[in-house]
C-alpha positions as CSV (number, residue, x, y, z in Angstrom):
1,X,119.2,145.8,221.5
2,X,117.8,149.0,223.7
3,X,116.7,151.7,222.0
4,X,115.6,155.1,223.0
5,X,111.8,156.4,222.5
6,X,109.6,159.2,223.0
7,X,110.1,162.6,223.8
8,X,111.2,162.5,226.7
9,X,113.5,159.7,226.4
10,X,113.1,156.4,227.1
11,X,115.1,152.7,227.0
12,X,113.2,149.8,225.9
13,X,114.3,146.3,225.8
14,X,113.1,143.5,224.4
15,X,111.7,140.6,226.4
16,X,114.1,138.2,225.0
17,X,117.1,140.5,225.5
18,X,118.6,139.1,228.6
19,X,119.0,142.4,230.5
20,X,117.4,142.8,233.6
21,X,116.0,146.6,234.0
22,X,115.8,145.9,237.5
23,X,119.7,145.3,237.9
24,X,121.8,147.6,240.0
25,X,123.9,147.4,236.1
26,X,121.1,148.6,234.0
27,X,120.3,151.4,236.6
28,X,123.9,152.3,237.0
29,X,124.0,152.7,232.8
30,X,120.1,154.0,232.6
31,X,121.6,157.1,235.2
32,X,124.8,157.2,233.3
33,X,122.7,157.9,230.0
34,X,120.2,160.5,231.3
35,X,122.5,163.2,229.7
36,X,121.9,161.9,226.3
37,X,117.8,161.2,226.9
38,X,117.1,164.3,228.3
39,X,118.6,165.4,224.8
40,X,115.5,164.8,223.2
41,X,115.8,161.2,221.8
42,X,113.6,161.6,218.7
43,X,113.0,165.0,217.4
44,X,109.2,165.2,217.9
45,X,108.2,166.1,214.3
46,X,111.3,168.1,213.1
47,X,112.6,167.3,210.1
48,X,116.4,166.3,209.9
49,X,117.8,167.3,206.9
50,X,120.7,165.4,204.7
51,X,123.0,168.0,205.8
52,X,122.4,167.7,210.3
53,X,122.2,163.4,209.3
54,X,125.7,163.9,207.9
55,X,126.5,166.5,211.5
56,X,124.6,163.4,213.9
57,X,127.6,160.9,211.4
58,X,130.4,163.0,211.9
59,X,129.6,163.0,216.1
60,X,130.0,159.9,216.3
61,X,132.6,159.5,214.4
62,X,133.9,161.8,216.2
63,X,133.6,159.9,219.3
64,X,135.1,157.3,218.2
65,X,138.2,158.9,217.1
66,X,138.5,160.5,221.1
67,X,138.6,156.8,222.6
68,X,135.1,155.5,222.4
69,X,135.8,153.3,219.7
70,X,132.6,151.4,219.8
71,X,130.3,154.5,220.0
72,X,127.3,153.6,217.6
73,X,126.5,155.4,214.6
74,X,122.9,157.0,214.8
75,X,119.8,155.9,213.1
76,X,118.0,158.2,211.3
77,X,113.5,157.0,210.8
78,X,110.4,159.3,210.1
79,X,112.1,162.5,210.1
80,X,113.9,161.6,214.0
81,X,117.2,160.2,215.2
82,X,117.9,157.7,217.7
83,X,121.0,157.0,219.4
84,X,121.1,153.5,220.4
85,X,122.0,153.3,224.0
86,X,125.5,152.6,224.4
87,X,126.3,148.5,224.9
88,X,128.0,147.5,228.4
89,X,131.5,148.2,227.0
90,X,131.2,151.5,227.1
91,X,132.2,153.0,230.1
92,X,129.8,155.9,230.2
93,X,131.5,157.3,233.7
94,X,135.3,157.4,232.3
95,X,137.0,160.8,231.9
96,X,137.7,159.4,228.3
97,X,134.2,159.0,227.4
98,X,133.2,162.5,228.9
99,X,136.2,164.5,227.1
100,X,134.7,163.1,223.6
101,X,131.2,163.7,224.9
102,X,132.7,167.3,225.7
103,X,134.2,167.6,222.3
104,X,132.2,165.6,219.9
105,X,128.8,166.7,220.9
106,X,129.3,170.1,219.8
107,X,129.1,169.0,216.3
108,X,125.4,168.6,216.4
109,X,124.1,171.7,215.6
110,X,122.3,173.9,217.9
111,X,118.4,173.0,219.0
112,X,118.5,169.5,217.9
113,X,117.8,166.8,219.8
114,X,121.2,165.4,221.4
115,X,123.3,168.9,220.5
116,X,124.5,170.8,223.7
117,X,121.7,173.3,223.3
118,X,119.0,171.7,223.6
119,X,116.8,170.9,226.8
């Protein structure tokens, strides 16, 4: 499964994971994504409370509801959360998936990684 990592944002996949990072797909989705990696990926030391762990769960949630029914829930490890890069049946492009983007993201409050606000 890709994850993202680092500051900056960044896929890895593992060797045995049957995905090409060379493919015209994986660049296709790796452009798609940038949005969300140039979010912040981890959160570089801050701490994320309880409370913003239950905001990242009700965002995704949230996408779901809006027609991205297989949107992943976050994972939440040393203080960080990691978003793990949407699978292949996720159409990243469709109008659907950017409307719940649109709406959904704003539930992540402002300055964390991934919320509308940060850089």
């Amino acid at each position: 499964m890709p994850n993202l990592s680092g500051s900056g944002g960044h896929i890895s996949m593992p060797a045995n994971s049957g995905v090409d990072p060379n493919s015209p797909q994986f660049t296709k989705a790796n452009n798609a994504c940038q949005k969300l990696l140039s979010k912040g990926g981890p959160s570089g030391g801050q701490t994320i409370t309880p409370a913003q762990q239950a905001d990242y769960l009700k965002a995704a949630a949230c996408m779901r509801s809006h027609g991205v029914p297989n949107f992943p829930d976050p994972t939440f490890q040393n203080n960080s959360v990691t978003f793990n890069a949407p699978g292949s049946n996720i159409d990243t492009s469709s109008s659907q998936y950017k409307s719940a983007l649109a709406t959904c993201e704003k539930l992540i409050p402002a300055g964390l990684p991934y919320s509308p606000s940060s850089s």
